[in-house]
C-alpha positions in Angstrom: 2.5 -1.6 14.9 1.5 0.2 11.7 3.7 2.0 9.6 3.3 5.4 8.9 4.6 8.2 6.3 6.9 9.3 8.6 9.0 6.1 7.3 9.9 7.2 3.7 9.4 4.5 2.0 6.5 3.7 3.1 5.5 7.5 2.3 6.7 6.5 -1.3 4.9 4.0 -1.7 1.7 5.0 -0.4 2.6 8.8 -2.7 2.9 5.9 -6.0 -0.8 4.1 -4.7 -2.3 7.6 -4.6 -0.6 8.9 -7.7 -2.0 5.2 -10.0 -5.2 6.0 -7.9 -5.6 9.4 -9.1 -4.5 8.5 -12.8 -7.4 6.1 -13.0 -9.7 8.6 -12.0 -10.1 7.0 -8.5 -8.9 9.0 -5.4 -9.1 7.5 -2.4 -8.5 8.5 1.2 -5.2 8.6 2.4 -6.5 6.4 5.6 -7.5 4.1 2.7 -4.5 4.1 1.0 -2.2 3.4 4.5 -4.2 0.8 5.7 -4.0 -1.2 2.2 -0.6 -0.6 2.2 0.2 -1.8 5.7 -1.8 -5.2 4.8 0.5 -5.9 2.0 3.4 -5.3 4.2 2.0 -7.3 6.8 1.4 -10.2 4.8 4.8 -10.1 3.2 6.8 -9.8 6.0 4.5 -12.8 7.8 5.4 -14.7 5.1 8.8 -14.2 5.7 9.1 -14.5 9.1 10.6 -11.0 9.4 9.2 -7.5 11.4 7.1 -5.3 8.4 9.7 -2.2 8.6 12.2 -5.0 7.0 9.6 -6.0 4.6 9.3 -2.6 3.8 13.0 -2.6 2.6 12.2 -4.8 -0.2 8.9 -4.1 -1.3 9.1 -3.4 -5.2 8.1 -0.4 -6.8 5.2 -2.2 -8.4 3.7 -2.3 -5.1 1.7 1.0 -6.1 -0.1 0.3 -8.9 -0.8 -3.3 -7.5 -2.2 -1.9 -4.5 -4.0 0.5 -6.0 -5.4 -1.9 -8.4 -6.5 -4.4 -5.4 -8.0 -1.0 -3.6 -9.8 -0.5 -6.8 -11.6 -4.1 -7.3 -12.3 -4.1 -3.8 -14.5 -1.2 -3.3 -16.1 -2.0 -6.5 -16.9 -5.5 -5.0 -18.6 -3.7 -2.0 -20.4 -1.7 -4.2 
């Protein structure tokens, strides 16, 4: 199950992707930005062995900008 902005840290997180997005003259759509984020959840809390709304407990704040970042080289590689 995908998480949503009604968790808030996931809504803080996806508020920091949008926030690098837009300061790098970027903006994407906030579909975009929740599905991205979700992935990186995903995989971390696969790799852990643990359910994504614990993952989401420790995801750093650095998980913005990187997201963003990775949303970034990716649509310029489909491009």
């Amino acid at each position: 199950m995908a998480l949503t902005r009604r968790t808030p840290r996931f809504a803080e997180l996806a508020g920091m992707v949008e926030a690098e997005l837009a300061q790098l003259g970027t903006p994407m759509p906030a579909e975009l930005v929740d599905a991205a984020l979700n992935a990186q959840v995903d995989h971390v809390a696969q790799v852990l062995g643990i359910e994504p709304r614990r993952a989401l407990r420790y995801a750093p704040d650095d998980v913005g900008p990187m997201t963003a970042t990775a949303l970034i080289e990716v649509t310029h590689e489909e491009s």
